[in-house]
N, C-alpha and C positions, 0 to 999 in steps of 0.2 A: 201240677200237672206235670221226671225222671223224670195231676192230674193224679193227678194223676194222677209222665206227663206222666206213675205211672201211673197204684194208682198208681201203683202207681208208678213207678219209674222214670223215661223222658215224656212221662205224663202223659204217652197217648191214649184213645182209648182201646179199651182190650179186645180185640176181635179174634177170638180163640179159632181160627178156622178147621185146625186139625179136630180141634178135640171138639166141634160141633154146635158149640156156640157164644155168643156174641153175651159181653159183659153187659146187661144192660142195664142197670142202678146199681152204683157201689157207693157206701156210705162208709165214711172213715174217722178215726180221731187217734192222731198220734201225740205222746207227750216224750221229751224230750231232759231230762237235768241235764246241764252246762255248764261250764265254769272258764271265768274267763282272770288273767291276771292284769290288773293297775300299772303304770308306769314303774311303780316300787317294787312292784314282782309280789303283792300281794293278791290271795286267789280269793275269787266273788265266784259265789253259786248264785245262779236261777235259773229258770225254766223256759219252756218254749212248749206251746199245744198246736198242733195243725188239725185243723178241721178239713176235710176232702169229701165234694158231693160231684157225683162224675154219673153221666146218663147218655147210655148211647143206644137207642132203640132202633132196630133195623124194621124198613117200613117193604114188604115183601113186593117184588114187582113181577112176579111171577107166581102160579101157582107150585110148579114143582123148587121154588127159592132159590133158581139162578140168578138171579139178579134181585138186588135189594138197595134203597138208600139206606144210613146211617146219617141219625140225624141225633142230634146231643149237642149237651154241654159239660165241659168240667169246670170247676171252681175250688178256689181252694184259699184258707182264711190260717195266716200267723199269727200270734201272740206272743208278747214275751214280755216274763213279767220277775221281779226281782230287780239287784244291783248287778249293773254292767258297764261299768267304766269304758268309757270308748267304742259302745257299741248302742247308741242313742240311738234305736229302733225301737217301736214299739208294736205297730202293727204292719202287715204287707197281706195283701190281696192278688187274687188272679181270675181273671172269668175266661173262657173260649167255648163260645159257640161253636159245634164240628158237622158240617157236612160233606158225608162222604158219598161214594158210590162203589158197588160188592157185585164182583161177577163173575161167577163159573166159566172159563175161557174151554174148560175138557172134563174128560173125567177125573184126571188129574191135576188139572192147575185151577187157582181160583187165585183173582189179583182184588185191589181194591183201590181209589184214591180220594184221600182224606186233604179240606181243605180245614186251617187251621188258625185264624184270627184269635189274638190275645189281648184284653186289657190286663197290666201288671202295673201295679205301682201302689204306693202305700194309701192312695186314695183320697190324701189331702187335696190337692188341686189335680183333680183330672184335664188332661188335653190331649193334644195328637200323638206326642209324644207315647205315652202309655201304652199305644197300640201297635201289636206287633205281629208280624203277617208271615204265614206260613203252610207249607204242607207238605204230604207222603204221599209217596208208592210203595205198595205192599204188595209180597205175592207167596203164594204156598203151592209147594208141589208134593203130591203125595206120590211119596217111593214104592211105599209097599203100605201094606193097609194098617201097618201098625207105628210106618215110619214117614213120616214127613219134613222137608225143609222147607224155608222161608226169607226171605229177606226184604230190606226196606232201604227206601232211596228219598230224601227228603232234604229240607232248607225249613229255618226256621230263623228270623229274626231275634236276636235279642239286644239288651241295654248293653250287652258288652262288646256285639257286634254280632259276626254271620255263624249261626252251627247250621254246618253241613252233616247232614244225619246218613251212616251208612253202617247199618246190622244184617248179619248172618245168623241163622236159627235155623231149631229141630223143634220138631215133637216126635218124644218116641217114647211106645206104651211096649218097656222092654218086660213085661211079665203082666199076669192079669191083677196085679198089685200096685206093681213099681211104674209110676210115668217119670220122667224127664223133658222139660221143655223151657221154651227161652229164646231171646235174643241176645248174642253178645253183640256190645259188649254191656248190658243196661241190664240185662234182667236171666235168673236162672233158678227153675223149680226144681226138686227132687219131691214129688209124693208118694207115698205110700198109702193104702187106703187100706184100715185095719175092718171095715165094715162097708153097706154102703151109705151110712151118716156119718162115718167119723173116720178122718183121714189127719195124718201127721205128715213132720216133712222139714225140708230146708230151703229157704228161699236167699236169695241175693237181687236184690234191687241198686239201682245206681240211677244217675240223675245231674242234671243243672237246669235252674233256673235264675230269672235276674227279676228286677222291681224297681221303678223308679222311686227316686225320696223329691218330696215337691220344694222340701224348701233349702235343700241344703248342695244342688245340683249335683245329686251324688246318686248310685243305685247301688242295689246290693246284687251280690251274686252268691246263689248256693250251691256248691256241689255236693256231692256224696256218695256213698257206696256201702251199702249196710246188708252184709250177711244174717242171719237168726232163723231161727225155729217155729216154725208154726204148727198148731193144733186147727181146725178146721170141722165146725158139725153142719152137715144138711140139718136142716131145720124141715123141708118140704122139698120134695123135687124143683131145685131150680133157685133155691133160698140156701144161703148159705153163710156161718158166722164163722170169720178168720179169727185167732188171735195171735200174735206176733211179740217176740222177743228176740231184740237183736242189737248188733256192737256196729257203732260207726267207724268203719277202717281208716274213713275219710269224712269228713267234715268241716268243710270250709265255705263257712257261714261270714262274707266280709262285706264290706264296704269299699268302695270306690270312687273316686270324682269320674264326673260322665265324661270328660274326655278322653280318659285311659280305657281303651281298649283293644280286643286283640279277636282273632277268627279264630272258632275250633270244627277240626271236624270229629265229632263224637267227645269223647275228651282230651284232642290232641291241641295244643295250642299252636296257635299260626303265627311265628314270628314270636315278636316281643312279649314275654305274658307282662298284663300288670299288675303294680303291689299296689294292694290296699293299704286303705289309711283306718282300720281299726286292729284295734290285737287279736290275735289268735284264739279262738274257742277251742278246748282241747274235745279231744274225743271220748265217745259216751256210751252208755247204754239208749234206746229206743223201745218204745213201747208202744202196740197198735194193736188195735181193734176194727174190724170190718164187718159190716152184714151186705151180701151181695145177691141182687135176682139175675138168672141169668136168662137168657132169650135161645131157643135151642134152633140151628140152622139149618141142621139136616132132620 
C-alpha cells in the first residue's frame, strides 16, 4: 500500500478525478532479484514477489455523481525466498480497509476524505500493535479542461513513527496522445496512447512502508523510488492490463529495533534517522504486472 499505498505508491487508493475515473480492482504481482552481502563482503542473490489486491468502489450518492462514498480495501502479501544473511524475513503482510467520502464542491473543484486503518506486520502474533491509523484530504481543481491540479494533506501512522503526507499534482492531456499526471513527490506518469487499446509510457512510483516482526521486537521499513517503462492494453472499456519494467534508484528494504525511530513528512526525516541492524540490499531491477477495472465518474 507508496497498496498500493500505491498501487501503487504511498499505497493509496487511486481516484483519478481529472481523468474521470476512480481505480476500482487493481490486481498486481511484482518480482524483485536482490542481492545482499555477509559480514565477509560475500554477495547472496534471492528474490522477493509482492502480491497487491487493492478495491475501491465508489457507491454514487447522487444521481448526477456529486457526491459518492469510497469504500475498499488494499492488501498486500511479501515473500522472500533464497539466502540472505542478516536479513531473517520471511514473509510481511498489510490489510486496510478504506472509507472515504467524494464530492463536487463546483464546477471546478472536487475534494475527497479518505479514512485509513492498517494492519501490518508479519502476521505471527497479531495484536494492537499492528494497527496503524490514518487518513487524507484530497482535492482537484480543474484549470482549464485539459489542465488540472491537485493536492493531498494527510497523517498516517507507522512502526517507525508519524509520516505526515503533503503532495502537489497535475493532470494535464497536453496533446490528444500525450497525458502527464501525478503527485510529487510519490508518483509521475507520462502516457502516450498509440491506439485506443494500446498505450506506452514512463511511470515513477516512490513509497514507504513499515511491518512489525512478532518475535524479534523489531519492524521493517521499505522505501523506494522506482522509475521504468510501461506498455499497457485495454482489454474492454474499463479493463486494463499494465506491464512494468523498471530500476530501483532507491531501495531500502531494512530492519530495525522498535525503539528507533524517527517522523517523516513525505520522505523527509525528522530529527535523528535511525540505522538498521541489517546490511544493505543493493539495487535492482523490478518487474510488474497489473490487470485493472476502472469505475468511470463522470
Amino acid at each position: 500500500m507508496l497498496g498500493t499505498f500505491a498501487a501503487v505508491a504511498l499505497a493509496f487508493p487511486q481516484a483519478s478525478w481529472a481523468q474521470g475515473y476512480q481505480e476500482g480492482v487493481n490486481v498486481s504481482s511484482e518480482y524483485m532479484p536482490l542481492s545482499i552481502k555477509d559480514a565477509e563482503g560475500k554477495q547472496h542473490e534471492f528474490r522477493a514477489s509482492i502480491s497487491r489486491f487493492n478495491m475501491g468502489i465508489p457507491y454514487f450518492l447522487k444521481q448526477d455523481k456529486s457526491q459518492y462514498l469510497i469504500l475498499g480495501v488494499q492488501s498486500e502479501a511479501y515473500s522472500f525466498h533464497g539466502t540472505r544473511p542478516g536479513f531473517h524475513v520471511n514473509n510481511l503482510y498489510s490489510v486496510t480497509p478504506t472509507l472515504g467520502y467524494n464530492r463536487r464542491l463546483s464546477d471546478k473543484l472536487r475534494m475527497d476524505a479518505i479514512f485509513l486503518p492498517t494492519l501490518s506486520s508479519d502476521f505471527q502474533r497479531i495484536k494492537g500493535a499492528d494497527v496503524l491509523f490514518g487518513g487524507i484530504l484530497r482535492g482537484v481543481y480543474q484549470v482549464k479542461p485539459n489542465f488540472a491540479l491537485r493536492g493531498s494533506l494527510g497523517y498516517r501512522e507507522q512502526h517507525y513513527g508519524a509520516l505526515y503526507i503533503v503532495q502537489v499534482g497535475l493532470d494535464w492531456q497536453v496533446s490528444e496522445k500525450v497525458r502527464i499526471f501525478g503527485d510529487a513527490p510519490t508518483s509521475l506518469t507520462i502516457n502516450y496512447t498509440h491506439n485506443p487499446r494500446l498505450s506506452t509510457g514512463f511511470d515513477l512510483l516512490a513509497g514507504n512502508s513499515s511491518y512489525r516482526l512478532a518475535q524479534q521486537n523489531q519492524y521493517v521499513r521499505y522505501s523506494f523510488a522506482t522509475p521504468g517503462v510501461f506498455a499497457e492494453y485495454n482489454i474492454k472499456p474499463g479493463l486494463a492490463l499494465r506491464a512494468k519494467v523498471g530500476y530501483s534508484l532507491i531501495r531500502n528494504l531494512e530492519v530495525f529495533n522498535e525503539t528507533d525511530k524517527a517522523d517523516n513528512v513525505d520522505f523527509v526525516v525528522l530529527g535523528n534517522e535511525p540505522k538498521p541492524i541489517s546490511p544493505e540490499i543493493e539495487k535492482g531491477l523490478v518487474f510488474r504486472l497489473a490487470l485493472s477495472y476502472r469505475v468511470f465518474t463522470k
